[in-house]
Structures are given as C-alpha cells and as structure tokens.
C-alpha positions in Angstrom: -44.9 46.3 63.1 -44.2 48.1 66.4 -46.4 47.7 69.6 -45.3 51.5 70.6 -48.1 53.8 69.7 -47.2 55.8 66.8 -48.0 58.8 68.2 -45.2 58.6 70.5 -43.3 58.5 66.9 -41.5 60.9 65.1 -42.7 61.4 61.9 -41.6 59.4 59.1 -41.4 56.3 61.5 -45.3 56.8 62.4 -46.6 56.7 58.8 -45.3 54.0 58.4 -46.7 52.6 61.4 -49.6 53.9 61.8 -53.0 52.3 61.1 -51.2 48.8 60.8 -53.3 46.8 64.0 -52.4 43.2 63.6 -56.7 42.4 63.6 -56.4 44.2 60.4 -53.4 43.2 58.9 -53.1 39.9 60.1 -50.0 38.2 59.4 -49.0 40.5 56.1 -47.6 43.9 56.2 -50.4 45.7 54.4 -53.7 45.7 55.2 -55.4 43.5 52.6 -58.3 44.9 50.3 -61.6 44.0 52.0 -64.7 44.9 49.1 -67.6 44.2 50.3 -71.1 45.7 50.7 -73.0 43.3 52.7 -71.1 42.4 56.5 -73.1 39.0 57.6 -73.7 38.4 61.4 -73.5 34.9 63.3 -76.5 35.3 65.1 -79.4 38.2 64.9 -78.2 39.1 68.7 -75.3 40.4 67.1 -76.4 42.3 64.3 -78.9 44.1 66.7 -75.9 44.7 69.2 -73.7 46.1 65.7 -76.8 48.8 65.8 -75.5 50.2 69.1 -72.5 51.2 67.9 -70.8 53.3 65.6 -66.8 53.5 65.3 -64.5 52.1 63.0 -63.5 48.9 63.9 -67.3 47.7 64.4 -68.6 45.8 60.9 -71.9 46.8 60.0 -72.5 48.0 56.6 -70.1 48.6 53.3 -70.8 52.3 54.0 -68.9 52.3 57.3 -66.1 50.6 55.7 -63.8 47.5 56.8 -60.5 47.1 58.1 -59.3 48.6 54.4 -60.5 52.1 55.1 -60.4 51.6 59.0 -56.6 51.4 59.2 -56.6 54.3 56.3 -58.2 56.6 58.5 -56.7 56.0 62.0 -53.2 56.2 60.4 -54.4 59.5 59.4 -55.7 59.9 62.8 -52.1 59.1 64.5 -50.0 61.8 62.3 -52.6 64.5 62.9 -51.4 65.6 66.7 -54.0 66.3 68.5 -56.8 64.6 66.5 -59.5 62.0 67.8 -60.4 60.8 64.5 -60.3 61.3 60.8 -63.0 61.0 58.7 -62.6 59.7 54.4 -64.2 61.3 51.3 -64.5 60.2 48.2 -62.6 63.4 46.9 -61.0 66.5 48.8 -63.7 68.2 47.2 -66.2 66.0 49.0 -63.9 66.6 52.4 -64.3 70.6 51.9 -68.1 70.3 51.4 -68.3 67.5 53.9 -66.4 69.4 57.0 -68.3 73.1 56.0 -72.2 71.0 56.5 -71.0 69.7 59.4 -70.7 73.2 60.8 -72.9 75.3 59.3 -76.5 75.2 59.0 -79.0 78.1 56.9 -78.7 81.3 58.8 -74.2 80.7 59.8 -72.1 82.8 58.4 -69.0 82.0 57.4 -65.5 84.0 56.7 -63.3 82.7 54.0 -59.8 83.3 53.3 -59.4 85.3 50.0 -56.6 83.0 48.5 -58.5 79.6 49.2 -58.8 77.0 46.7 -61.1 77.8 43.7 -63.3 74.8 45.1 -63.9 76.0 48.8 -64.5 79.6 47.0 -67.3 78.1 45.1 -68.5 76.1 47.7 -69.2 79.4 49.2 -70.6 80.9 46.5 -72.4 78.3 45.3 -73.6 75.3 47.3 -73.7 77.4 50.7 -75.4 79.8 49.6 -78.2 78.1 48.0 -78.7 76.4 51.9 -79.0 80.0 52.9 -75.6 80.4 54.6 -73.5 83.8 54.0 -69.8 84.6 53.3 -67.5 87.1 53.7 -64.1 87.1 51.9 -61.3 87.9 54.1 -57.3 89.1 53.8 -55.8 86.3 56.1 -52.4 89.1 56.1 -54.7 91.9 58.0 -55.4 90.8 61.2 -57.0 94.3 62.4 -59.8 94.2 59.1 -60.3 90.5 60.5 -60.9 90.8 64.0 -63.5 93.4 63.4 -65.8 91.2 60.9 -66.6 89.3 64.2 -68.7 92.5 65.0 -71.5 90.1 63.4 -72.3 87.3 64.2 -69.7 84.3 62.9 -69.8 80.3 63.0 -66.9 79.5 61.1 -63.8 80.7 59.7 -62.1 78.7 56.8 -58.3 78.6 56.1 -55.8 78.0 54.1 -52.1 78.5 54.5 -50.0 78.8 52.2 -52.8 80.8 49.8 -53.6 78.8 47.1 -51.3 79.9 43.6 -50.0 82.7 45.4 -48.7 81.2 48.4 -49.1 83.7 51.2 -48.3 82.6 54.7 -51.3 83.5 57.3 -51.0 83.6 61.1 -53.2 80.9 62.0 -52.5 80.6 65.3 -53.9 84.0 66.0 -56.4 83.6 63.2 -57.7 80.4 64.9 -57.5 82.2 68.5 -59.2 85.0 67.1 -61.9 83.0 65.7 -62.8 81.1 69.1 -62.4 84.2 70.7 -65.6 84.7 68.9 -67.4 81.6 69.6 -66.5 80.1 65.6 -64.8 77.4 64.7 -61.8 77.3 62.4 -61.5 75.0 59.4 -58.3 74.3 57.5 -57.5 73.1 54.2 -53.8 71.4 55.3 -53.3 69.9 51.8 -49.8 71.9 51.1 -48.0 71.0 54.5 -50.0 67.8 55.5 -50.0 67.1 59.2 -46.2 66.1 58.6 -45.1 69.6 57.9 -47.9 71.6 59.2 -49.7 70.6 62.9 -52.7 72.6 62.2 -54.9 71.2 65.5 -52.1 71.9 68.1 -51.6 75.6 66.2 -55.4 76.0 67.1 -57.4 74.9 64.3 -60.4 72.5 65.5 -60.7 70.9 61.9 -58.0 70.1 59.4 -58.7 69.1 56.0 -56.3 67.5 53.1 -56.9 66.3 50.0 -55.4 63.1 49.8 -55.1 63.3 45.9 -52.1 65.2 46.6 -48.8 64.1 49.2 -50.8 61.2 50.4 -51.6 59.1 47.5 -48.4 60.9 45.5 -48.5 58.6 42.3 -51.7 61.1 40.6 -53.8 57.7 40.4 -56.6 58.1 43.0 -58.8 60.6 44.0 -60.0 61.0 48.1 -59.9 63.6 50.7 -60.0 63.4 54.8 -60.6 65.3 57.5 -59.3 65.0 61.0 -60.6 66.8 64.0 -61.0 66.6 67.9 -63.6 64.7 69.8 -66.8 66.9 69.8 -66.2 68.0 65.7 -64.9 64.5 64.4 -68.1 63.0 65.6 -70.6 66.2 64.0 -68.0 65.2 61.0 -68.8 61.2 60.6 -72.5 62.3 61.6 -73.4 64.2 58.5 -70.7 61.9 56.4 -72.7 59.2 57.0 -76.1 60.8 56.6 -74.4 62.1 52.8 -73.6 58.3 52.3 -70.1 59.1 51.7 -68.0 56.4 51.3 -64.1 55.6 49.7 -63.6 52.4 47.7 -61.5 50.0 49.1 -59.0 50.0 46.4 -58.5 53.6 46.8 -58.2 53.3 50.3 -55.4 50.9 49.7 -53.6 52.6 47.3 -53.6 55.8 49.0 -52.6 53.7 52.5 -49.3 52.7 50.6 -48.5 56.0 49.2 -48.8 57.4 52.9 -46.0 54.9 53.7 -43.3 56.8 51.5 -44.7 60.3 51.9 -42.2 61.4 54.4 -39.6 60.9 52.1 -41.5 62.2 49.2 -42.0 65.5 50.5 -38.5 65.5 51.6 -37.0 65.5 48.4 -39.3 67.7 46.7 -39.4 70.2 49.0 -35.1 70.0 48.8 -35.9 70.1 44.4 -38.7 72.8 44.9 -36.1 75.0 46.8 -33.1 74.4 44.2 -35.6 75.5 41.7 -36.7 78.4 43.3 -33.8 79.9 44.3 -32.4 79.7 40.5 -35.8 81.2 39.4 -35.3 84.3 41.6 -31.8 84.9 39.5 -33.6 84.5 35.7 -34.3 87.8 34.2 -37.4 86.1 32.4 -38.8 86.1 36.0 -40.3 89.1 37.7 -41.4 87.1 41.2 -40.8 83.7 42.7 -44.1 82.9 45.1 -42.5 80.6 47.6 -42.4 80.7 51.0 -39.9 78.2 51.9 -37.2 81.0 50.3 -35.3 83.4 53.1 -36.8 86.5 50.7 -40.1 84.9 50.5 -42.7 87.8 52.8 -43.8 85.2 54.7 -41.1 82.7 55.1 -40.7 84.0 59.1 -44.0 82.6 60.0 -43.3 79.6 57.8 -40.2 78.7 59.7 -42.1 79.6 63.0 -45.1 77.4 62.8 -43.9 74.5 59.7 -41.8 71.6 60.0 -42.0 71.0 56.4 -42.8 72.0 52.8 -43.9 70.6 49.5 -42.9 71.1 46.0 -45.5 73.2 45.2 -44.8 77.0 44.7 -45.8 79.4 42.0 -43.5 82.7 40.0 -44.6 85.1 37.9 -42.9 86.3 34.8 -41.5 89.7 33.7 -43.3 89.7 30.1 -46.1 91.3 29.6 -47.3 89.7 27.0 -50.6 87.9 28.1 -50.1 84.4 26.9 -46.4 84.2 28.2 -47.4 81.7 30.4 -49.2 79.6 28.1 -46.0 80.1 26.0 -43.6 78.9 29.0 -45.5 75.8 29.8 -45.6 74.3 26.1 -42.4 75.1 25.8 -41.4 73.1 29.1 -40.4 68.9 28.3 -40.2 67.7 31.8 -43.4 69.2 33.1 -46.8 68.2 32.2 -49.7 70.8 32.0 -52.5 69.3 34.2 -54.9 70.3 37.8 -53.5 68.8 40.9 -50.2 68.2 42.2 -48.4 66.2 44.9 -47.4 63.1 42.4 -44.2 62.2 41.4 -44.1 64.2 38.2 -43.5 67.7 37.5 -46.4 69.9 36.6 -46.6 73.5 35.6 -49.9 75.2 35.4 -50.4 79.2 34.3 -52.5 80.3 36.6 -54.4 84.1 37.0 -55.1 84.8 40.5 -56.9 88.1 39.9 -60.2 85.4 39.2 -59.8 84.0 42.3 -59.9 87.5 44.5 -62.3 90.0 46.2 -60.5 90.9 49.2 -56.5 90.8 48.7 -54.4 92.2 45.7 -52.5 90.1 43.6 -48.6 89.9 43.3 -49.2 89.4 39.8 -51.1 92.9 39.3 -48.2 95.5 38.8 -48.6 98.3 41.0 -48.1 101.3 38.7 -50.6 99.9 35.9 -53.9 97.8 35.6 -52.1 95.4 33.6 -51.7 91.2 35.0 -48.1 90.3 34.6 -48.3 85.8 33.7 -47.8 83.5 36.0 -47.1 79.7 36.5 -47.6 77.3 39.5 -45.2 74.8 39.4 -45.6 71.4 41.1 -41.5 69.6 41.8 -41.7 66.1 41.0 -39.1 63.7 41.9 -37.2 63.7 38.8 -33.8 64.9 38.9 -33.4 68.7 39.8 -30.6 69.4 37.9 -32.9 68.5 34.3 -35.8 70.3 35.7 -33.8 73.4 35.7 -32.5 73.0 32.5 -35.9 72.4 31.1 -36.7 75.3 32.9 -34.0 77.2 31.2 -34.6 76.6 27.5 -38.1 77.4 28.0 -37.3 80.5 29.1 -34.8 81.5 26.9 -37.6 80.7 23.9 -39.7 83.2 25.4 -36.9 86.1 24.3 -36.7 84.6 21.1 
C-alpha cells in the first residue's frame, strides 16, 4: 500500500488504494471483516470522551461502523473529487431517500428530472409527499422551461444523467449552476458513470449519489448505496443517517470494498463490449433506435464527451416492430442474457422496458411521432462475457422475431 494520498491518483490506481490505512488493514491487504454491535471501552473516561465525537475512525457503537465500513466509505470518499465524506446505505434506495431528508423538510419543494429512476420518482410521489414536500417534474434537455420553475420558490433539484432507460445526456453543469443560482441544492444519482467516469461535485453538483449494487459491488451479490458530498451537506447527510439508524453489514461492506478494487477495469471492458454492441445494433433492421450516448450519432454524445471520462455497459434500443410484446419476445429469445432489475455485474442482462410509465414532462423516443402507438424496447446491461457471442446471441434473437 502507498503512503501517497490517493487523491493525488489517477483513477484506477486510487481504487485500489483508497481506504486501505494500515490501522485498518494492519498487516493484510484487505481490510478484515469487523461484526460487532457492542465497541467496549478501557476505562468510563473513554467511553464519555467517544461521546464527543462523531467521525469514522472513532469506535462507539455497531451503528457507526468499524474499520470494515470506515475504509469502505473513505475510499469512496477519495475517488469522488471534491468530496469531504461519503456516507453508506443499506441499499441505493435507502441512499436516494436518505440524501432527499437530509435536504428537504414539509413545506421544500423539489424539481425532479423526468427520466429519473422509477425509485427517486416514487420517492417523490410517494414518501415526500406524505411529509408534505412538493414536486415538479422537469425536462433536464430544456434549459429555458427550467430556469423559469425557480419563479417559486425551490430547495432542491434532483438529477440524473444519463436518463434512466432512455439515456438522455443533461447539462448538469448549467443545471447545477442554475439551481444555486436559485439558492437550491442539486442532488445526483451518479450510478451510470460512478465518480470514475463522471465527476459530478467538481461539475457542480453538491451531492452525488450511487447505488453501489451496480459498478461497485459488480458480481449482482450485495445490495448498498452511498452518498458523497462536501463538508456542510455530508455532515446534514450522516446527521439524519444516523438519526434513521442506517447502517451496512460488515460483510457487505467487504464485499463491495473488493469489487471497488477491479471496477476500473470492469467498466473498461464493458463500456469497450457495450459500444461494439451498439454500434452493430444501429445496422440491424429489427432495430428502429439504439439509446446510447457513448455512440458519435447518439443526441447527446457531445456533452457526454465534454463532461465524462467514462461509460458503462448499460444502454437501451428500441425495436422497429410494432407488435407490443416484441420485446418480451426478444428477451426470451436471448441465451446469453438473463431477464432481471439491476445491472452493473458481470453478466449480461436485457430488460424490456416502457418509458412512457415513467414520464410527465418529456416525450419518449419510443412513442412514434406520426401515431399514438409505443414502438418495444429493451435495456440492455454488457456483461463481461465475450462480445463477439453476445452479438451473435443478439442476432438469432432477432432474426426469430421475423420468423
């Protein structure tokens, strides 16, 4: 283990780095698994000093963790540029809900983007508005429309970029100035990029969010989320974390520690494997649309060359039939890829997916423009199997579909 700090780094040599102080890892190269509810003290000097403080590191209680979760979260901490600390869920569920009561409080109003995750939406819908807090669904591609919904009073603004399932690329550097123009904060879900590809504090952003079920644990065995954020919002974040009594087991703490280590590489070959597939999509007449912004034709690939450094294997197409279960169709037909929620693991998944549920501000690119009709879609998620045989799987499923 170095003794440089790994956020003097470049990437893929800080996570695997990062997190790994020597009072945590002692003499092995992991940090060991530390369960454990009860922390003991010497002496009852020291367990009234332990109350004075509050920062990983300091053993109080099992809820505050120990060195298992502690080098977990700083890790985090060090490949999220410009964060001061990160704070661990027990899902990226739990992170979304987590970050948005830190914030908001009966009587906020918050903006979300129109193609966020079905989860945040509800949260929305659901659990915030129950606590008396209001929404407005916004286009994140129309700035003008944007600006002006800060004629009312805003606290927040939550984010998401690429749009979830239909992958549209938002400005979010002059969403997020916009936004503190205004006097709100702006929220992030990072899960697609991760900090890796995507630096969503130093592009102006004040809380990033990922759900570490994804890149980070990368095997599709564990379930936790984070969230990382400067100085004043990391500590609202850990305040009203702790207040929830949320807390990540050790074991998944460790497991998702070790899939952090090979993540780098990870996203690097399926981001190469998403591409290769995506660019023979686009030439398939079965296919209508390929949703990926990491293509040159892709509507928002500019801004995702601008402001990324990376990608994922995630990306979504929609099909020429119009025959409603066409999807459904494709994905049985499909060998190599496994139907199934989530993504970010080292197995190919395809998922049909119907954005026009998940909308009230932005059209659909799966909602022809000359009829009412909703052409079928999938969302594929690039493993790390062998491109080659996921586009030949790919093939013969498509070809059944003309049968």
């Amino acid at each position: 283990m170095s003794g440089k700090d790994p956020k003097d780094m470049r990437p893929a040599t800080r996570v695997t780095n990062a997190g790994r102080r020597e009072e945590w890892t002692g003499p092995v190269v992991n940090t060991p698994v530390w369960r454990a509810s009860t922390h003991l003290y010497k002496k009852e000097s020291d367990r009234k000093a332990a109350n004075k403080t509050n920062a990983d590191g300091g053993f109080f209680y099992g809820r505050r963790g120990a060195p298992t979760q502690w080098s977990l979260a700083e890790a985090l901490t060090q490949i999220e540029p410009g964060a001061h600390g990160t704070v661990l869920y027990p899902s990226g569920v739990a992170a979304i809900a987590g970050s948005l009561l830190a914030v908001l409080k009966p009587g906020d109003r918050l903006l979300m983007s129109d193609n966020a995750y079905d989860p945040s939406r509800s949260m929305a819908t659901g659990l915030l508005k129950r606590l008396g807090i209001a929404h407005t669904f916004f286009d994140p591609l129309d700035l003008d429309t944007y600006r002006h919904l800060f004629d009312e009073p805003v606290k927040a603004v939550w984010l998401e970029s690429p749009g979830s399932l239909t992958m549209e690329v938002s400005d979010v550097p002059a969403l997020a100035a916009i936004a503190r123009e205004n006097g709100a904060v702006s929220l992030i879900d990072n899960t697609w990029a991760s900090s890796l590809g995507f630096a969503a504090l130093d592009h102006g952003c004040d809380i990033a969010m990922m759900s570490l079920s994804k890149h980070v644990g990368g095997h599709s065995d564990l379930m936790m989320g984070s969230v990382s954020a400067g100085e004043r919002w990391y500590r609202a974040l850990r305040r009203t974390s702790q207040e929830l009594g949320q807390v990540v087991s050790p074991d998944d703490a460790a497991l998702a520690a070790r899939g952090l280590r090979t993540m780098a590489i990870r996203l690097e070959k399926s981001t190469t494997s998403a591409i290769r597939v995506a660019e023979w999509l686009c030439d398939q007449p079965q296919v209508a649309q390929v949703m990926c912004p990491m293509l040159t034709n892709d509507p928002g690939n500019p801004l995702w060359k601008r402001d990324f450094t990376g990608g994922c294997g995630l990306f979504s197409f929609v099909l020429a039939s119009s025959d409603p279960d066409a999807s459904g169709k494709l994905a049985d037909a499909l060998e190599l890829f496994g139907i199934g929620y989530s993504w970010g693991g080292f197995e190919s998944l395809a998922l049909p997916i119907f954005p026009l549920d998940h909308r009230a501000a932005m059209a659909s690119p799966t909602k022809p423009a000359s009829d009412t009709g909703v052409k079928p879609a999938i969302r594929l998620s690039i493993g790390l199997e062998d491109t080659d045989d996921l586009i030949a799987d790919l093939a013969q499923a498509l070809e059944k579909l003309d049968d």
